[in-house]
Steps between C-alpha positions, in 0.01 A plus 500: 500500500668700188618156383204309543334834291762449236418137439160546476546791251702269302253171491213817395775603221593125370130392480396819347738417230437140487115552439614805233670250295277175570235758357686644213578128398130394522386805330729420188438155515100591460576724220711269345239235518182707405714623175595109466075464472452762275744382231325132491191649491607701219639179332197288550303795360733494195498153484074524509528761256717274261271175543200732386629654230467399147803375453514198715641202366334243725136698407613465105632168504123419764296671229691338206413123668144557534412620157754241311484239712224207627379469840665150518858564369827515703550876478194582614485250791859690618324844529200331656740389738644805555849511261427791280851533346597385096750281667250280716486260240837455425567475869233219562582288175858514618388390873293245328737349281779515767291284776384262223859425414596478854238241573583322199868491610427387842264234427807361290712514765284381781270215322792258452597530852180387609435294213815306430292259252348785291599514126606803347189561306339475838696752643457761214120429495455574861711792474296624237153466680679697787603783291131498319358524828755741649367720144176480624566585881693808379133610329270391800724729735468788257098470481503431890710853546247635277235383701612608775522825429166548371406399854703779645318733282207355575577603857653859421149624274263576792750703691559661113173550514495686836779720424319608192213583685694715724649701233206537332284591776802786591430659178709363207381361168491139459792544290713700725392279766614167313831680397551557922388115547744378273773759640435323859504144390804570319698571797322214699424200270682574133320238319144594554607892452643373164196391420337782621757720301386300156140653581594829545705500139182332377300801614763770374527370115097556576319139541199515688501387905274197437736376213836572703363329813368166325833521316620479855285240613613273236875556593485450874168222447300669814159477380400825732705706312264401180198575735616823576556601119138417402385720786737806356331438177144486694535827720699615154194424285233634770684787618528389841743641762864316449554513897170345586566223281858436659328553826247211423712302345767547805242386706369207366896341428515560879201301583643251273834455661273445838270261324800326386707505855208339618465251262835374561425480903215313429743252253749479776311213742480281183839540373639402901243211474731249323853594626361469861339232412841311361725656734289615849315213529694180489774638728227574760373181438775349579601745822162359612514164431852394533485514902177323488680219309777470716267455796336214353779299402669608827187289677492206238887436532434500934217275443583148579331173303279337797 
């Protein structure tokens, strides 16, 4: 009995000091990780804090393209496509130029392989059409990247739109309320907060809200961000309240995106029409018809002439 007391007083004693240090190691680990947190959210807030501040290169070198530059030139189709630094340029030329010559190169090296008859001038001539068109591909993937993106931000304004209803509806001023909108999508998607970021300098150096957001609409092309200037400079002009008009305006977008989910449903039957109808169609025809076949020539090859 004593001994059977002392064992069981030592299994109590071990896992009382098992759980003491499985605890003390989980507690540490949690502190560990929480102060882990706390420093990157202290360096994305520095980071934030450095992207809206004055002296950002990517904002200078952004602002310095729009007011030197044309709508249709090669710098400003690389920060419409989302490459905001002074060495974009450089960087695509040299890309450029590098799969032009490597085309070229390979054309050289491949045509007379193929073509054993083909003349030199030949050759060089096809090579050359390659590397013109390679030129040209390199541009058409730049505009399509460009594109593409101004879908995405397409996308990303109604739910900007919602969060600055929220913040202005809890109380803030529209400009507090687009400095914490651009502070969120900064952390989540960095190229429409850096677009957001350009408005808020915009509205610091002291440009009015209708100017700074059709500035914006003509950098990200979303034609709701141009409606939603003129209606600052309505409820501006008329004195109207500045969170009724985001509220309307919130409203309607939403109805919009509906409007336009639905228009796509509706588009869907059509666009299935023709690949069913190339695809679907003649493989059931001929699941149906195929055994049909076979049963008729089974019976004309067992028929016998008279």
């Amino acid at each position: 009995m004593n001994e059977q007391l002392i064992l069981i007083a030592v299994f109590v004693a071990v896992l009382i000091f098992v759980f003491t240090v499985f605890s003390a190691f989980l507690s540490r680990r949690d502190v560990q990780r929480n102060i882990s947190a706390a420093r990157g959210r202290k360096k994305n807030e520095d980071e934030i804090d450095s992207i809206l501040g004055t002296g950002n290169e990517q904002l200078r070198y952004y602002l310095d393209v729009v007011k030197n530059e044309s709508p249709d030139s090669l710098r400003m189709r690389l920060v419409q496509a989302g490459f905001f630094s002074k060495s974009a340029i450089r960087i695509f030329n040299l890309i450029r130029l590098t799969a032009v010559a490597a085309v070229f190169f390979l054309v050289q090296l491949i045509l007379p392989n193929l073509a054993k008859d083909a003349s030199t001038t030949a050759v060089y001539a096809f090579a050359g059409i390659a590397g013109g068109l390679t030129f040209i591909v390199c541009s058409i993937v730049l505009e399509r990247i460009g594109l593409k993106r101004m879908r995405e931000y397409k996308k990303l304004f109604p739910d900007f739109m919602d969060l600055l209803l929220v913040c202005t509806d809890a109380g803030l001023s529209i400009n507090a309320a687009l400095d914490r909108v651009t502070r969120e999508f900064l952390q989540t998607v960095p190229d429409f907060g850096i677009q957001l970021s350009i408005v808020n300098l915009e509205l610091r150096a002291g440009r009015p809200l209708d100017e700074a957001l059709s500035n914006f609409s003509e950098r990200v092309r979303v034609e709701e961000a141009r409606t939603l200037a003129v209606l600052f400079r309505q409820s501006q002009e008329l004195g109207s309240d500045v969170s009724r008009t985001l509220r309307s305006f919130a409203r309607e977008m939403r109805q919009m995106r509906i409007i336009r989910a639905e228009e796509k449903a509706n588009a869907l039957p059509i666009k299935m029409l023709f690949p069913m109808a190339f695809f679907m169609f003649p493989v059931s025809l001929i699941i149906v018809l195929v055994p049909i076949m076979m049963t008729i020539i089974k019976i004309f090859l067992q028929m016998s002439p008279g």
